[in-house]
Structure formats: structure tokens, C-alpha cells
C-alpha positions in Angstrom: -44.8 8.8 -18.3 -43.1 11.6 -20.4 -42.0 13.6 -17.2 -40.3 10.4 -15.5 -37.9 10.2 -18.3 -37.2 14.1 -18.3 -36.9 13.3 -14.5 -34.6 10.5 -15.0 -32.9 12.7 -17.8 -32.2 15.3 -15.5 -31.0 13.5 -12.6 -28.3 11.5 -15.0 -27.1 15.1 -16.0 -26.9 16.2 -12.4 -25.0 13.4 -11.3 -22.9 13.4 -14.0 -21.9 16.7 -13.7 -21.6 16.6 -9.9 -18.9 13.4 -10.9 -17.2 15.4 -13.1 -16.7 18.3 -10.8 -15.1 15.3 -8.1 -12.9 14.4 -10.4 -11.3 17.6 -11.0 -10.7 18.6 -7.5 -7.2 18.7 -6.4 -7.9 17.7 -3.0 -8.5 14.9 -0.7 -8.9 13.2 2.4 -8.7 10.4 4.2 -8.6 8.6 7.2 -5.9 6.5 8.2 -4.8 3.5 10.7 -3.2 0.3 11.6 -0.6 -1.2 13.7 3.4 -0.1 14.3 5.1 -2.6 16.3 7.4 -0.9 18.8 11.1 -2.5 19.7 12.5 -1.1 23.1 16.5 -2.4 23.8 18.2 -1.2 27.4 20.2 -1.7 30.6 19.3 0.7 33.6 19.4 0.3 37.0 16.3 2.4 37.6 14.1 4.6 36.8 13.4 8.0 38.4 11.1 7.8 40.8 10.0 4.4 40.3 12.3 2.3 43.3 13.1 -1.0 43.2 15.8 -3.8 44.7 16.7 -5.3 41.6 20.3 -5.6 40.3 19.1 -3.9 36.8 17.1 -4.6 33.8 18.6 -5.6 31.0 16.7 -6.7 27.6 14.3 -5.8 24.9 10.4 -5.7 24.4 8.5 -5.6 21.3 4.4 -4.9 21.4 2.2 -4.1 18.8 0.3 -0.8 19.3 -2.4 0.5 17.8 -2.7 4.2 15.7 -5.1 6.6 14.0 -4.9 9.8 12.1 -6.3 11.3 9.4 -4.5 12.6 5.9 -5.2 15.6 3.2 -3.7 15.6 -0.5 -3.2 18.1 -3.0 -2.7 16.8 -6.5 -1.0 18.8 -8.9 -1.2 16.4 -11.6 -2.9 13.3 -12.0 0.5 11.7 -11.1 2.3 14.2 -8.7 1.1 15.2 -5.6 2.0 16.3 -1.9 0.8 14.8 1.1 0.0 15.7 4.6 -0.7 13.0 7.4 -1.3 13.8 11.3 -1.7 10.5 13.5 -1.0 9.5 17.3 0.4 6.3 19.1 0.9 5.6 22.4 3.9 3.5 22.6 4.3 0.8 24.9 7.0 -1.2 26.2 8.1 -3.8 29.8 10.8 -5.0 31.5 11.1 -7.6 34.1 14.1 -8.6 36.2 14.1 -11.7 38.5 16.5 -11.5 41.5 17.7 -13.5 44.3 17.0 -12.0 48.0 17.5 -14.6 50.4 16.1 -18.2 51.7 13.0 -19.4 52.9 11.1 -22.0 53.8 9.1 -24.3 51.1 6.6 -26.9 53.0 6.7 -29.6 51.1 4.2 -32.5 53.0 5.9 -33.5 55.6 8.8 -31.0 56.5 10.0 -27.8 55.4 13.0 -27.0 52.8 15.3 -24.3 52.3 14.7 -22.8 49.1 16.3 -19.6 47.3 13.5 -16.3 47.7 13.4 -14.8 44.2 11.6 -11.2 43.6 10.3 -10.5 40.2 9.9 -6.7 39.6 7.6 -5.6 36.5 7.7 -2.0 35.3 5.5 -0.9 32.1 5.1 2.2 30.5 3.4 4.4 27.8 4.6 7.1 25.3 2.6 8.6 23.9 3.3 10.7 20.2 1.8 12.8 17.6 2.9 12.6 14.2 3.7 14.9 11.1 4.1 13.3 7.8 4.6 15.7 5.1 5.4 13.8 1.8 5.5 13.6 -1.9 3.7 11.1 -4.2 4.5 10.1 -7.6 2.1 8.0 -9.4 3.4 6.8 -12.6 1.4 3.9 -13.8 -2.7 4.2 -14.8 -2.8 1.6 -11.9 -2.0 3.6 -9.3 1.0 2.4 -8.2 3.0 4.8 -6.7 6.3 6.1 -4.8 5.6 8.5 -1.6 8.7 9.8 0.4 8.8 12.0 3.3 9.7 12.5 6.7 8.2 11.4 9.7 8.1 14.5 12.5 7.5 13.4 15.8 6.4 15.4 19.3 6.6 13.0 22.2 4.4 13.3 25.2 5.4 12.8 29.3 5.9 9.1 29.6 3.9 8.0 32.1 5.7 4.4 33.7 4.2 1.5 36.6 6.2 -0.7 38.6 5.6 -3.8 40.9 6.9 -6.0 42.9 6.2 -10.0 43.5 
């Protein structure tokens, strides 16, 4: 009975020392994710090498789109710090444009009627990016609440765009 206590002793001191040393480290890191919504606005004729009959696009799309990185911190105080944070996103974004090409025949029961021939043309693509975020963090509060400020560094890949037509 004697040496479970000295055992349970001893493993309360290792732990609390291990805790300790935790604490006192300057650095950390994390993992870190979420959603950015992405807004594209334009009027273009084309793109190259994607061919189509329309008249141009013209408008906006906004889509949700997933990203992940990671993040590592070096506090200098307990309420100042600096941040680094790599993550990637691929971007996406459509158009559509709905033109008029002609007439053609509608059956409609008993006859045919002359209706206008409309062509929708879709086109799609992905960008995708990596991200640099170095930044500074002030904590002032016990809470920890904070301010962090930086700058947002971004490397763009090839986009990479699909058209068709209906």
C-alpha cells in the first residue's frame, strides 16, 4: 500500500513538472480551417481557348470554398506574440450566358410552333492559392481576447476553366 502512494506521489510530480515545462514554451501550433466565400464580378467575351457563340458574359458569382492550413507562434510575452500561418484554397467561380440563335419547331399536340432557339453556355473554373500570413498578436486581457494584424501573401496557381454548351 505504501509504494502505491509513493507511486502516485511520483507520478503527480512528473506531471506536474512536465505541465510546467508546457507552459513556459514560447511556441505553438495549430491547425487551421474553415470557409472563405469567394465574389467574382466581370464582362468578357471569352476566354482563351475556351470558344463559344455567345454575345458575352456579364455578371457576378459567389461560392463558398473550403480551406486548410496549419499555423506556428512564438510568444514573447504572455501577451505579445508573432504569428505564422500557411493554408490553400482553391477558388471557384461560374458564368452563364443565355443567347438567342434562331427558330425552331416546338410540337405541341397537334401541330408544330415556331419558337425562339436559345443556347445556354456554362463555363466554371478553379484557382487554386497558397497562403502566407505573417502577423502580430496582442493579447491584453487574462481572457484572451486579442488584436492580430498582418498581411495576407498570396501565390496563385494555373487556373484551370470548363465550358459547355446546351
Amino acid at each position: 500500500m505504501n509504494g502505491m502512494w509513493t507511486f502516485l506521489a511520483l507520478m503527480m510530480m512528473i506531471s506536474a513538472q512536465l505541465e510546467a515545462q508546457f507552459d513556459r514554451s514560447p511556441w505553438s501550433v495549430g491547425l487551421l480551417g474553415g470557409m472563405q466565400r469567394t465574389h467574382f464580378t466581370g464582362a468578357f467575351q471569352s476566354l482563351p481557348g475556351l470558344y463559344n457563340c455567345c454575345k458575352g458574359f456579364d455578371g457576378s458569382s459567389a461560392l463558398s470554398d473550403p480551406f486548410f492550413g496549419a499555423s506556428i507562434r512564438y510568444a514573447f510575452t504572455t501577451s505579445l506574440g508573432v504569428d505564422l500561418s500557411v493554408d490553400y484554397v482553391q477558388s471557384r467561380g461560374s458564368f452563364s450566358a443565355v443567347n438567342t440563335i434562331g427558330n425552331a419547331l416546338s410540337f405541341n399536340g397537334s401541330g408544330f410552333d415556331i419558337v425562339e432557339a436559345q443556347s445556354a453556355f456554362m463555363m466554371s473554373w478553379t484557382i487554386p492559392s497558397l497562403g502566407f500570413t505573417p502577423s502580430l498578436t496582442w493579447k491584453p486581457f487574462e481572457t484572451g481576447l486579442g488584436i492580430r494584424g498582418g498581411i495576407d501573401l498570396r501565390m496563385q496557381s494555373n487556373a484551370e476553366a470548363k465550358g459547355r454548351e446546351e
